[in-house]
C-alpha positions in Angstrom: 35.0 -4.9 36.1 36.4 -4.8 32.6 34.2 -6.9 30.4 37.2 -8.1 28.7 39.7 -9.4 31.0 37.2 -9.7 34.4 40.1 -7.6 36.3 38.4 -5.1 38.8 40.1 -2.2 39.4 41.2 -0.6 43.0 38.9 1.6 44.6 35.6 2.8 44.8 36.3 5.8 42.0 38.5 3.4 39.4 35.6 0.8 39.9 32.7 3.5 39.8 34.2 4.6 36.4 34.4 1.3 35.0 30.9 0.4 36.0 29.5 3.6 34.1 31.5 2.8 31.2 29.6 -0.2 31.3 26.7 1.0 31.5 27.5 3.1 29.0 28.6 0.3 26.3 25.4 -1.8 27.1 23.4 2.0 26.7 24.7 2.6 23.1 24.2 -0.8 21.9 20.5 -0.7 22.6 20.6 2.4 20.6 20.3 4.4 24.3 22.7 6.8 25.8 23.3 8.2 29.7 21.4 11.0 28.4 17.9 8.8 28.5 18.8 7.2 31.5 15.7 8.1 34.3 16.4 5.8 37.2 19.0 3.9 38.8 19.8 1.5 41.3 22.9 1.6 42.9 24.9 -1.2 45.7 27.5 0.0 47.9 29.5 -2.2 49.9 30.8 1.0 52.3 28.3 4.1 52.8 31.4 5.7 53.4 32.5 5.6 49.7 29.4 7.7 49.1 31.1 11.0 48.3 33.8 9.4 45.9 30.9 7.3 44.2 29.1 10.6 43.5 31.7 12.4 41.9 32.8 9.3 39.7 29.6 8.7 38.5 28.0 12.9 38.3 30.3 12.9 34.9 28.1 10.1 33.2 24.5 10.8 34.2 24.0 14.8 33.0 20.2 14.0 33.6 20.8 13.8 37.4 18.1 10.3 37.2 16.6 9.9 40.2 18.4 7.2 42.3 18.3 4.5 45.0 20.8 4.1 46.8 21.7 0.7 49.1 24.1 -0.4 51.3 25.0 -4.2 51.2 26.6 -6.5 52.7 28.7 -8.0 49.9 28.9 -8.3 46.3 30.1 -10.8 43.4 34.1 -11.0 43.0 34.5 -8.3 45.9 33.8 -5.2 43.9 32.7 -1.9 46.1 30.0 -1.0 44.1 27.3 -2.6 41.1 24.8 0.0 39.4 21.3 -1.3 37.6 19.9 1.7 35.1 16.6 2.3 33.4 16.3 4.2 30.3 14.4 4.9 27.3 15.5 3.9 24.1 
């Protein structure tokens, strides 16, 4: 979802990108980067869209964190997919 507006973008890629680029924004203001990142959680609404949400998010996370992964049933405003990260500062 752009933090700006709220508008969520079609499809799992579009909204996989957006969601690292959030991640990414919230990363540099604590004075983090993707770089640091050393575990995430991710929520997919379709294990289908599993492929496509690799490949969106493998250009963000060059550290290859180790990752859950978790189907669910549904998710705020209909998106496809949220992420949660952990990193050091």
């Amino acid at each position: 979802m752009a933090p700006a507006t709220g508008e969520v973008s079609p499809g799992i890629a579009a909204q996989a990108e957006q969601s690292c680029k959030n991640v990414g924004a919230i990363l540099a203001d604590s004075g983090s980067g993707f770089h640091k990142v050393f575990k995430t959680t991710c929520f997919l609404a379709d294990m289908g869209d599993s492929a496509a949400f690799n490949e969106a998010c493998a250009k963000f996370f060059p550290s290859k964190p180790a990752r859950s992964c978790v189907a669910v049933k549904a998710l705020p405003k209909g998106v496809l997919y949220e992420i949660e990260a952990a990193a050091e500062r």
